[in-house]
Backbone as XML, in Angstrom:
<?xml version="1.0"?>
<chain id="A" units="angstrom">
  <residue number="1" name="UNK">
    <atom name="N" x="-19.448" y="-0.780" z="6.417"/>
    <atom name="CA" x="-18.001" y="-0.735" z="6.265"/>
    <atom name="C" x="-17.549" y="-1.661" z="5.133"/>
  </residue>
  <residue number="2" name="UNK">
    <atom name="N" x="-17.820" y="-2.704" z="5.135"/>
    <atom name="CA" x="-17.551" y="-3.976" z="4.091"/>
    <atom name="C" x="-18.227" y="-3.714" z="2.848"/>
  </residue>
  <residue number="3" name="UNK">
    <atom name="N" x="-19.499" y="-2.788" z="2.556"/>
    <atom name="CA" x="-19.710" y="-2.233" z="1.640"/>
    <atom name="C" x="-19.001" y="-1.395" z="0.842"/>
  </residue>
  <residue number="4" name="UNK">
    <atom name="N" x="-18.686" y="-0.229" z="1.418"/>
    <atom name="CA" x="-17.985" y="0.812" z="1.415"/>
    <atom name="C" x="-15.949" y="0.283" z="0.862"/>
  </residue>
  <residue number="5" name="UNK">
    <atom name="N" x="-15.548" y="-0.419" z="1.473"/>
    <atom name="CA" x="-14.378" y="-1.225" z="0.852"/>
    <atom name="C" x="-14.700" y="-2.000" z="-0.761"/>
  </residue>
  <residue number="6" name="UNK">
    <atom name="N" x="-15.642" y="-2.639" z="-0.715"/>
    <atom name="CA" x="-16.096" y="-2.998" z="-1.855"/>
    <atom name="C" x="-16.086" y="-2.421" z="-3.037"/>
  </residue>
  <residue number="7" name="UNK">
    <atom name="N" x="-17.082" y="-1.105" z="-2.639"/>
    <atom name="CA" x="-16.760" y="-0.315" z="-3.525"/>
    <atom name="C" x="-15.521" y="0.924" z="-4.012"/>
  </residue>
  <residue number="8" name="UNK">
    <atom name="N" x="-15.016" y="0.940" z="-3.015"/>
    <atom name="CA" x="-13.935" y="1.803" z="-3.124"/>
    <atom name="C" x="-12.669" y="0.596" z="-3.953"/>
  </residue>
  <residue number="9" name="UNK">
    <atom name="N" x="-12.939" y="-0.614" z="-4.112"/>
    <atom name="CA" x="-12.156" y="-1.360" z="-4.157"/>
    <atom name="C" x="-12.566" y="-1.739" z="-6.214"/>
  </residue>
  <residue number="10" name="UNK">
    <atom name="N" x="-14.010" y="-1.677" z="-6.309"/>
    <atom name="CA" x="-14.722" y="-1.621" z="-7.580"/>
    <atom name="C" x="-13.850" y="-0.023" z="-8.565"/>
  </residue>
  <residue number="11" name="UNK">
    <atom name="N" x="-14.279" y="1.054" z="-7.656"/>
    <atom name="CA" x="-13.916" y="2.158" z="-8.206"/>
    <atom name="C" x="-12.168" y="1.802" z="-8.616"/>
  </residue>
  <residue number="12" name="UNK">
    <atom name="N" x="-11.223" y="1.512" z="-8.213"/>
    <atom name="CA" x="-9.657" y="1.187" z="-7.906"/>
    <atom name="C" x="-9.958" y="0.675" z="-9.585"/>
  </residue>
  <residue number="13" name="UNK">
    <atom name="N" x="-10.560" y="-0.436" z="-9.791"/>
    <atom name="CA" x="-10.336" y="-1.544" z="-10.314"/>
    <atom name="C" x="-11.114" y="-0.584" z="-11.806"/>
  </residue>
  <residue number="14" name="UNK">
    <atom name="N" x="-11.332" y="0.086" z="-12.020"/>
    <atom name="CA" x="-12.228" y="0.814" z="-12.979"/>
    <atom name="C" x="-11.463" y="2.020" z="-13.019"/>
  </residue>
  <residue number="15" name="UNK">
    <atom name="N" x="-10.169" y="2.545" z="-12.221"/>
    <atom name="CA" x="-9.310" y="3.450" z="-12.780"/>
    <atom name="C" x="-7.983" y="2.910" z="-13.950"/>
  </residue>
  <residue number="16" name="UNK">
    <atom name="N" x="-7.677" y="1.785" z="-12.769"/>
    <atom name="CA" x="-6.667" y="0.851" z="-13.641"/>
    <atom name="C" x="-7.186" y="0.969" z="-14.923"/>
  </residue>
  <residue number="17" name="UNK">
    <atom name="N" x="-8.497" y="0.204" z="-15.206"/>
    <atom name="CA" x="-8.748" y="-0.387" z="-16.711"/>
    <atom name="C" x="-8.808" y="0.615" z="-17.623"/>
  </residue>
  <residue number="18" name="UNK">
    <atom name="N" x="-9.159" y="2.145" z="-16.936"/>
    <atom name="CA" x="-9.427" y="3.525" z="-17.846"/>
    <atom name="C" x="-7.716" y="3.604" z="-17.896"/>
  </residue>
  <residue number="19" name="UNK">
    <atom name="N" x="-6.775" y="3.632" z="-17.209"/>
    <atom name="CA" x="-5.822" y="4.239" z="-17.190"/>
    <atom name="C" x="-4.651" y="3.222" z="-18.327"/>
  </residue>
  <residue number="20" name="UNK">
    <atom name="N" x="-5.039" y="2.283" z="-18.539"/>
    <atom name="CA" x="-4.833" y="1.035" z="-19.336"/>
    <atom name="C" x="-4.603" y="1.237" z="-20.796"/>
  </residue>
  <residue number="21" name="UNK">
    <atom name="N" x="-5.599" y="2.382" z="-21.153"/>
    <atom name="CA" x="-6.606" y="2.718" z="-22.208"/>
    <atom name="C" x="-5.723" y="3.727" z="-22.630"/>
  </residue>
  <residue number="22" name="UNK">
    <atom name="N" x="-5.316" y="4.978" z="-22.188"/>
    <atom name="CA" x="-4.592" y="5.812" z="-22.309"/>
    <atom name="C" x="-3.450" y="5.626" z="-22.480"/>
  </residue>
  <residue number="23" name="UNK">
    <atom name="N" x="-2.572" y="7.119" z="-23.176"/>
    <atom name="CA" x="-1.482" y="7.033" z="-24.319"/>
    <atom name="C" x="-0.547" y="7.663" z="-23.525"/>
  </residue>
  <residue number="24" name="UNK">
    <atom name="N" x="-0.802" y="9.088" z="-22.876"/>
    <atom name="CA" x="-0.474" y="9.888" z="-22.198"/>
    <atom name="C" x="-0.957" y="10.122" z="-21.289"/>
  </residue>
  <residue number="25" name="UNK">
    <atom name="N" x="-0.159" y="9.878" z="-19.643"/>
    <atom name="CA" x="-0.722" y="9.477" z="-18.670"/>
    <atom name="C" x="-0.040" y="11.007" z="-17.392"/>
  </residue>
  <residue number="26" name="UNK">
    <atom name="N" x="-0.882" y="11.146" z="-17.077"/>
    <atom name="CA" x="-0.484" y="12.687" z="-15.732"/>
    <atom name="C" x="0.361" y="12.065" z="-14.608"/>
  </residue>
  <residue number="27" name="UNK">
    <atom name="N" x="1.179" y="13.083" z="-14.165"/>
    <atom name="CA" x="1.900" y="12.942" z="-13.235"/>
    <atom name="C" x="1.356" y="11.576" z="-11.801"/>
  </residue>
  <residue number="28" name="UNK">
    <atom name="N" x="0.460" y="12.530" z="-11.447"/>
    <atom name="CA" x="-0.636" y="11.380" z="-10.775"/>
    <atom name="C" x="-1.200" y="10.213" z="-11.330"/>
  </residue>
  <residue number="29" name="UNK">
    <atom name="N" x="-1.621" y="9.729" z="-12.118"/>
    <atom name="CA" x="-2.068" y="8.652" z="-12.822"/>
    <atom name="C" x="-0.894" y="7.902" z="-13.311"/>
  </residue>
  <residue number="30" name="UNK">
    <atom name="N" x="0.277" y="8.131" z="-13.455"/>
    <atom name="CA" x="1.625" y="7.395" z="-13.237"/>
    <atom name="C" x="1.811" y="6.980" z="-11.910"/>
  </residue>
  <residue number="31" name="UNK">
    <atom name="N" x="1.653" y="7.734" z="-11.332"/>
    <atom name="CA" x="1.891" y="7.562" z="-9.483"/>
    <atom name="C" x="1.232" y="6.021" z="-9.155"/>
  </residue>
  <residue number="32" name="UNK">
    <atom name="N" x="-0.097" y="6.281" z="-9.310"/>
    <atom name="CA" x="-1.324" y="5.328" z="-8.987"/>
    <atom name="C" x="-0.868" y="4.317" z="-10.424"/>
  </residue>
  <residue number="33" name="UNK">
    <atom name="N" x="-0.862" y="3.909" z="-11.433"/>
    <atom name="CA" x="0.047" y="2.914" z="-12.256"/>
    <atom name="C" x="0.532" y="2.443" z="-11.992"/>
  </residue>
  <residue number="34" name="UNK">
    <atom name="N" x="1.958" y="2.904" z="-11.318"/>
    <atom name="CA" x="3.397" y="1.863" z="-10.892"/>
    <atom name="C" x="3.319" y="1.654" z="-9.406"/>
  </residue>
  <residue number="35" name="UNK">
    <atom name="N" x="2.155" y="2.323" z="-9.013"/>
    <atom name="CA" x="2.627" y="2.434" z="-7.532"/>
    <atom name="C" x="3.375" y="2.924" z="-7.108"/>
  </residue>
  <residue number="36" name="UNK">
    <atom name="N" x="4.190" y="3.438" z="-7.286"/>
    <atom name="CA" x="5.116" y="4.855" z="-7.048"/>
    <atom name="C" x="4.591" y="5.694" z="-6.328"/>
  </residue>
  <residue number="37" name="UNK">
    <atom name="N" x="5.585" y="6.118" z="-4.841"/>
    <atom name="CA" x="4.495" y="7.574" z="-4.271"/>
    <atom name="C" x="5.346" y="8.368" z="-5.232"/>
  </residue>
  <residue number="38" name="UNK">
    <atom name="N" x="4.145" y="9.258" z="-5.006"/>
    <atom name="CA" x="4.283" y="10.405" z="-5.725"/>
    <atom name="C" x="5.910" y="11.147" z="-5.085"/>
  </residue>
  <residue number="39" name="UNK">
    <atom name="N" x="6.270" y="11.480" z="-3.982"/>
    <atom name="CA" x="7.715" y="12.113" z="-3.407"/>
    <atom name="C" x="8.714" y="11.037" z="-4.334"/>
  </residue>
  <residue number="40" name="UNK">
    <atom name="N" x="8.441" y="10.334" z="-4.249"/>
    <atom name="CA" x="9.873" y="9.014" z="-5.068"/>
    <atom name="C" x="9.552" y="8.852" z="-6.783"/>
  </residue>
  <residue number="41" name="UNK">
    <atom name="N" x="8.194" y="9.155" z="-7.588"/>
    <atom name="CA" x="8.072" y="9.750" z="-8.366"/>
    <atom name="C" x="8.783" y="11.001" z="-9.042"/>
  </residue>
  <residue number="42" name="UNK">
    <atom name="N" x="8.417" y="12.251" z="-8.452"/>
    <atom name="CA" x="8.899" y="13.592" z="-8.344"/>
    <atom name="C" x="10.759" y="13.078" z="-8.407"/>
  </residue>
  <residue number="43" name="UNK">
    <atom name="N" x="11.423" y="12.492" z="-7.504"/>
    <atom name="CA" x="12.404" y="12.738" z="-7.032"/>
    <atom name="C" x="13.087" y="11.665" z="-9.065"/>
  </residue>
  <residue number="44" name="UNK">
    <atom name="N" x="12.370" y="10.896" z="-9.234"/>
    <atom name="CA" x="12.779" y="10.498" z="-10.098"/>
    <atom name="C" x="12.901" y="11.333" z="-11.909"/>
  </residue>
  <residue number="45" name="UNK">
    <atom name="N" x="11.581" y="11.977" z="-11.730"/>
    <atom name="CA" x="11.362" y="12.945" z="-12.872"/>
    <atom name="C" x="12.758" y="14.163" z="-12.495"/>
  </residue>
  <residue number="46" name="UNK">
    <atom name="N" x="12.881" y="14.349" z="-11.598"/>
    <atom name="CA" x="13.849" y="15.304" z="-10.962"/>
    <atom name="C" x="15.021" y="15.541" z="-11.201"/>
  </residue>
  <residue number="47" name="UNK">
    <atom name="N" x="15.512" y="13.493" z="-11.539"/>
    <atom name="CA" x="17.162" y="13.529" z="-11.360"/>
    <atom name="C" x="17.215" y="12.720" z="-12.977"/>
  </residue>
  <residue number="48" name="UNK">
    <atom name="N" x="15.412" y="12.376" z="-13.746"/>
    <atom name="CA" x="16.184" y="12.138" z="-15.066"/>
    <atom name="C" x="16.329" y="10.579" z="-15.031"/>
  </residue>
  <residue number="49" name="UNK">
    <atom name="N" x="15.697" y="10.117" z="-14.151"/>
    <atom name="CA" x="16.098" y="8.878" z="-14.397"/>
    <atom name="C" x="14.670" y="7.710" z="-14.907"/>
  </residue>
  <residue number="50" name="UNK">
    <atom name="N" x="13.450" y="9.274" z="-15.138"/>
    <atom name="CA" x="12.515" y="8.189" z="-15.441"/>
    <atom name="C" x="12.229" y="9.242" z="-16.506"/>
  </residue>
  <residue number="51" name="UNK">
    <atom name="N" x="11.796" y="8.356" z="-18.081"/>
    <atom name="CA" x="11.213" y="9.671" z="-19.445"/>
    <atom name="C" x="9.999" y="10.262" z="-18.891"/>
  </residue>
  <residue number="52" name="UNK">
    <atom name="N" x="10.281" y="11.053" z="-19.330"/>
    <atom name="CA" x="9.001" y="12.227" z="-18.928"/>
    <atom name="C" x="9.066" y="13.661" z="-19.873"/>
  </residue>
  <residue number="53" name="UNK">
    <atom name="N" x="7.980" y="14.313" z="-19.693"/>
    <atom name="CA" x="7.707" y="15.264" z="-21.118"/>
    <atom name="C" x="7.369" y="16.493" z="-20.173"/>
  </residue>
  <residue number="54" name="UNK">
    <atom name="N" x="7.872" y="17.730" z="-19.974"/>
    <atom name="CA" x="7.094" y="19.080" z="-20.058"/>
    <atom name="C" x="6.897" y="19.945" z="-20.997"/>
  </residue>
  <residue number="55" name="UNK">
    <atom name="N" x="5.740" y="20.086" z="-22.158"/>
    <atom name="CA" x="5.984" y="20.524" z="-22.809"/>
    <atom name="C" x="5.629" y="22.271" z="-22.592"/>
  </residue>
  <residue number="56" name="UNK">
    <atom name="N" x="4.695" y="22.427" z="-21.297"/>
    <atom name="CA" x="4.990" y="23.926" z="-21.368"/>
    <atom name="C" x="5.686" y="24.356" z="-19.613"/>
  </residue>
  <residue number="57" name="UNK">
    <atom name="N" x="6.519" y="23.423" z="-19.647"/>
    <atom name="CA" x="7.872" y="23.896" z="-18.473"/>
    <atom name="C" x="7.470" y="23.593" z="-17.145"/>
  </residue>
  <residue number="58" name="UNK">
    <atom name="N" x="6.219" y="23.468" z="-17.139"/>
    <atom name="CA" x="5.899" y="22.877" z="-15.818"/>
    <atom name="C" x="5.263" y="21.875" z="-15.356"/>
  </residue>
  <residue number="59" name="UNK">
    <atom name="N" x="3.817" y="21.348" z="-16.211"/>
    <atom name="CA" x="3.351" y="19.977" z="-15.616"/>
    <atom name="C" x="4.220" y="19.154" z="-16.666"/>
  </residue>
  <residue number="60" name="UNK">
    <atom name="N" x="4.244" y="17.969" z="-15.958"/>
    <atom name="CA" x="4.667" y="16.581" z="-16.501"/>
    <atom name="C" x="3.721" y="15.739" z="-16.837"/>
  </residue>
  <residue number="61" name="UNK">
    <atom name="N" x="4.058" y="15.180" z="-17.831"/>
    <atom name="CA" x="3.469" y="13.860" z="-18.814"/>
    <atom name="C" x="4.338" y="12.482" z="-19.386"/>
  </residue>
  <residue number="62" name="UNK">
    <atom name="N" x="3.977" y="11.969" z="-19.339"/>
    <atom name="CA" x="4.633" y="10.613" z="-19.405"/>
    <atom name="C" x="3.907" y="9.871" z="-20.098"/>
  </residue>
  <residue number="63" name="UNK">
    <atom name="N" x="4.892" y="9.347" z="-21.428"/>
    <atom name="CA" x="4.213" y="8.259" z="-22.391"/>
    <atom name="C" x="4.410" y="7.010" z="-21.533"/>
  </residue>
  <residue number="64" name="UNK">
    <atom name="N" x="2.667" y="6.270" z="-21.847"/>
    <atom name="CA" x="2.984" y="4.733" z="-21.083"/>
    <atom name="C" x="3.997" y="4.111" z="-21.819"/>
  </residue>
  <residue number="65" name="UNK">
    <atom name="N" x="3.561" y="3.940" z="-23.076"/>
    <atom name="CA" x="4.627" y="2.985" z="-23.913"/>
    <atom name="C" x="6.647" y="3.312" z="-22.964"/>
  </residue>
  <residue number="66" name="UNK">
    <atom name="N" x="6.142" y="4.502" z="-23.078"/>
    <atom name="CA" x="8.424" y="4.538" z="-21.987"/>
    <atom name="C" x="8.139" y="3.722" z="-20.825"/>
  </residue>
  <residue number="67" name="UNK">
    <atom name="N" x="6.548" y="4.230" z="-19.701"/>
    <atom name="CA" x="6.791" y="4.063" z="-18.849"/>
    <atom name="C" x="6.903" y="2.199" z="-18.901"/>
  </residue>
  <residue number="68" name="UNK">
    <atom name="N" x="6.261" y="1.863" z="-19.351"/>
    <atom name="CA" x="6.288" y="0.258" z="-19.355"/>
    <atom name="C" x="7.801" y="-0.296" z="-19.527"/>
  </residue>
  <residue number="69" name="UNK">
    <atom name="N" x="8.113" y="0.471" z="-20.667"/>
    <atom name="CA" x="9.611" y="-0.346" z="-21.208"/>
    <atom name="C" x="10.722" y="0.303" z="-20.224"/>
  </residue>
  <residue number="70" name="UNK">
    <atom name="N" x="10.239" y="1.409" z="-19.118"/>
    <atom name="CA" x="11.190" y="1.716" z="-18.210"/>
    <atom name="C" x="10.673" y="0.807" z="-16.483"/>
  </residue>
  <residue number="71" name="UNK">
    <atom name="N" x="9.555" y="0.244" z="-16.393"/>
    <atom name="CA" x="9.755" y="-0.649" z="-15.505"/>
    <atom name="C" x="9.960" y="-1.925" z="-15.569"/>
  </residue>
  <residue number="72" name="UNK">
    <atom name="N" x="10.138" y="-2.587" z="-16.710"/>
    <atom name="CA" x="10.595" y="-3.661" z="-17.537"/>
    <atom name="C" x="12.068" y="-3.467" z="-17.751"/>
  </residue>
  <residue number="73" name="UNK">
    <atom name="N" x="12.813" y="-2.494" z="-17.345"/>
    <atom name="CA" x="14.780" y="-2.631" z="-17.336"/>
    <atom name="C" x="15.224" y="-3.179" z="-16.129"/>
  </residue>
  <residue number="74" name="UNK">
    <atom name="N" x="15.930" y="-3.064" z="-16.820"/>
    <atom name="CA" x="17.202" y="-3.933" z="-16.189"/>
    <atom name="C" x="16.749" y="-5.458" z="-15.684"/>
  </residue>
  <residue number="75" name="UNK">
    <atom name="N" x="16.377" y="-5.741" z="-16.250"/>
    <atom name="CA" x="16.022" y="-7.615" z="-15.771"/>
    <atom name="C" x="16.841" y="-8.483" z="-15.683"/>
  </residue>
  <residue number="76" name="UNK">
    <atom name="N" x="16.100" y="-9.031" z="-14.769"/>
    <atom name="CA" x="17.910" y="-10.155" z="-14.234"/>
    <atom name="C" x="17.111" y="-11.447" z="-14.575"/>
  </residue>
  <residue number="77" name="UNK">
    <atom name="N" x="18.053" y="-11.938" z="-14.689"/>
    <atom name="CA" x="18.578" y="-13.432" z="-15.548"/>
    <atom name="C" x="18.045" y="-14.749" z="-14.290"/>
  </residue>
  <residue number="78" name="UNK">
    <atom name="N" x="16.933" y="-15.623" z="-14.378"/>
    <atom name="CA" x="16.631" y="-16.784" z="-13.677"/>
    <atom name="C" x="17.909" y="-17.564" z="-13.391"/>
  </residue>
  <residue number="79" name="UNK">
    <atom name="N" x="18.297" y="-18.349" z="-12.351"/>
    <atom name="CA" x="18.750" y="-19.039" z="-11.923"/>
    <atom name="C" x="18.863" y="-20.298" z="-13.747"/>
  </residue>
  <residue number="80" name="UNK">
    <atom name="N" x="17.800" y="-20.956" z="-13.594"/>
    <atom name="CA" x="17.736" y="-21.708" z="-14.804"/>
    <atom name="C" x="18.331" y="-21.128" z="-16.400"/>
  </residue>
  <residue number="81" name="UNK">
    <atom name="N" x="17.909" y="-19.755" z="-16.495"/>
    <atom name="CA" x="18.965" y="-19.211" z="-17.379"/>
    <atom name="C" x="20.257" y="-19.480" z="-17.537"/>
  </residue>
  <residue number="82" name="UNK">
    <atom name="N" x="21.221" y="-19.010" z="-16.321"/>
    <atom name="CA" x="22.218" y="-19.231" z="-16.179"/>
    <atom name="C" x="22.419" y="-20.457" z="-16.250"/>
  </residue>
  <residue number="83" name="UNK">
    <atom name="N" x="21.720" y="-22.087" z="-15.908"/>
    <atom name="CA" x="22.156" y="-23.085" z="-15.775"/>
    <atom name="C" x="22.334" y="-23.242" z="-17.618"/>
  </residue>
  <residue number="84" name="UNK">
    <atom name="N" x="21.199" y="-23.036" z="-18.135"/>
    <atom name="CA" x="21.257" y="-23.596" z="-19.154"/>
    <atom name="C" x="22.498" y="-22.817" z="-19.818"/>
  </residue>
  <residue number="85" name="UNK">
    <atom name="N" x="22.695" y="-21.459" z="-20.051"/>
    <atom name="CA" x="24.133" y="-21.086" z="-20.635"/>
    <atom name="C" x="25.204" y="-21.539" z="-20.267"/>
  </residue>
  <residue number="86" name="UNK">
    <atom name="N" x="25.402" y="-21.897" z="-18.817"/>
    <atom name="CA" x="26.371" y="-22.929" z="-18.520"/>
    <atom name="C" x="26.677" y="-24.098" z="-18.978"/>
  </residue>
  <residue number="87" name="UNK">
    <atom name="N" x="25.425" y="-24.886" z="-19.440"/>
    <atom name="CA" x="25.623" y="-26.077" z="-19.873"/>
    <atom name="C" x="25.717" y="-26.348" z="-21.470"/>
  </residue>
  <residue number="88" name="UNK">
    <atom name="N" x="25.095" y="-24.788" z="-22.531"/>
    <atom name="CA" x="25.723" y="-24.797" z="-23.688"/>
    <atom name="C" x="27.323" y="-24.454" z="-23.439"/>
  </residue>
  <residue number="89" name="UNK">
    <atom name="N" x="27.228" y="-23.485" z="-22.774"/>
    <atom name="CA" x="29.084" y="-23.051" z="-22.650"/>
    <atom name="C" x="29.923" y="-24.415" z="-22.533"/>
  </residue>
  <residue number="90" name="UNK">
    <atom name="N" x="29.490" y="-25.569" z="-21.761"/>
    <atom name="CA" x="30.038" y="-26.237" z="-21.832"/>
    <atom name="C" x="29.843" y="-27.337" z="-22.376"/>
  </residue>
  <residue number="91" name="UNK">
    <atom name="N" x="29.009" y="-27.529" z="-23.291"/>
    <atom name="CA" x="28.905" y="-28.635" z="-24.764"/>
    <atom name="C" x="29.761" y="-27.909" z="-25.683"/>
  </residue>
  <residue number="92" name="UNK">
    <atom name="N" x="30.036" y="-26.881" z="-26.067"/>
    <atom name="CA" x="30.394" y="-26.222" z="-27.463"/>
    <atom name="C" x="31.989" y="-25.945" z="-26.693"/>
  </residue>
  <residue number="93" name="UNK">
    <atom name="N" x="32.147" y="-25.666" z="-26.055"/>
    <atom name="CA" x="33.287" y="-24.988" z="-25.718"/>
    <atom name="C" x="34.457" y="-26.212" z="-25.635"/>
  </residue>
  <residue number="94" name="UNK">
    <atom name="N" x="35.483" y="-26.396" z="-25.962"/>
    <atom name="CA" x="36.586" y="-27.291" z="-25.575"/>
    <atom name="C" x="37.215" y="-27.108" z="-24.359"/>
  </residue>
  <residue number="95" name="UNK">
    <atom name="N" x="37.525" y="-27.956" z="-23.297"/>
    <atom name="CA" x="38.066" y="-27.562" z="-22.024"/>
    <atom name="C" x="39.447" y="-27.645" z="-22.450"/>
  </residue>
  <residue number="96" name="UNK">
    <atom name="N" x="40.000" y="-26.611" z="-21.376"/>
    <atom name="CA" x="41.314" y="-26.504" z="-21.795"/>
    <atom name="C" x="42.417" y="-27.258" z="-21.335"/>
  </residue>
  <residue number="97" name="UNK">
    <atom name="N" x="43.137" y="-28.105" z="-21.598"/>
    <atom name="CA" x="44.217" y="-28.959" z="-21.360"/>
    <atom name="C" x="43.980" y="-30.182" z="-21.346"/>
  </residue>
  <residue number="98" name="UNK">
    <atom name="N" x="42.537" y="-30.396" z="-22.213"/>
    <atom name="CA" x="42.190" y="-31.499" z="-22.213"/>
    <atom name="C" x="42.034" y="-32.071" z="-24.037"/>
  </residue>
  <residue number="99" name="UNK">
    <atom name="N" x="43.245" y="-33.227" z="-24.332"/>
    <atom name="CA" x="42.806" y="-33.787" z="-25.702"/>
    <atom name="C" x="41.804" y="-34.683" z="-26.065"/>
  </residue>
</chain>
């Protein structure tokens, strides 16, 4: 049993690095990438909210280069971010009603 995990766990680790490698990645091999099931996948190619390519109307393809820069959106801002813009905002800025 502990064998058998091992290797199923070797094989995992040897799709990633092939799938790494590649330009244009299959419906499934996106799935297994982001971790995405495949139903919440589908539902996303569906409504347009993730790039994706059919070029003969029915299977889907997906450039990594989108898919990366589409799970890399919308990023939110560290706590420390905000401190520090707070604390230029308030070196540069003049308070108001104050001479």
């Amino acid at each position: 049993m502990q064998k058998t995990q091992n290797l199923e766990q070797r094989l995992t680790n040897i799709e990633t690095l092939l799938l790494s490698s590649k330009v244009v990645l299959t419906f499934d091999e996106v799935a297994v990438y982001t971790g995405l099931s495949k139903s919440y996948l589908y539902k996303l190619t569906s409504t347009g909210k993730v790039p994706h390519y059919k070029p003969s109307g029915k299977i889907i393809y997906f450039d990594k280069k989108e898919i990366d820069n589409w799970l890399l959106s919308n990023r939110r801002v560290t706590t420390k971010e905000i401190d520090m813009k707070a604390a230029t905002y308030c070196t540069t800025k003049e308070i108001v009603g104050v001479k």
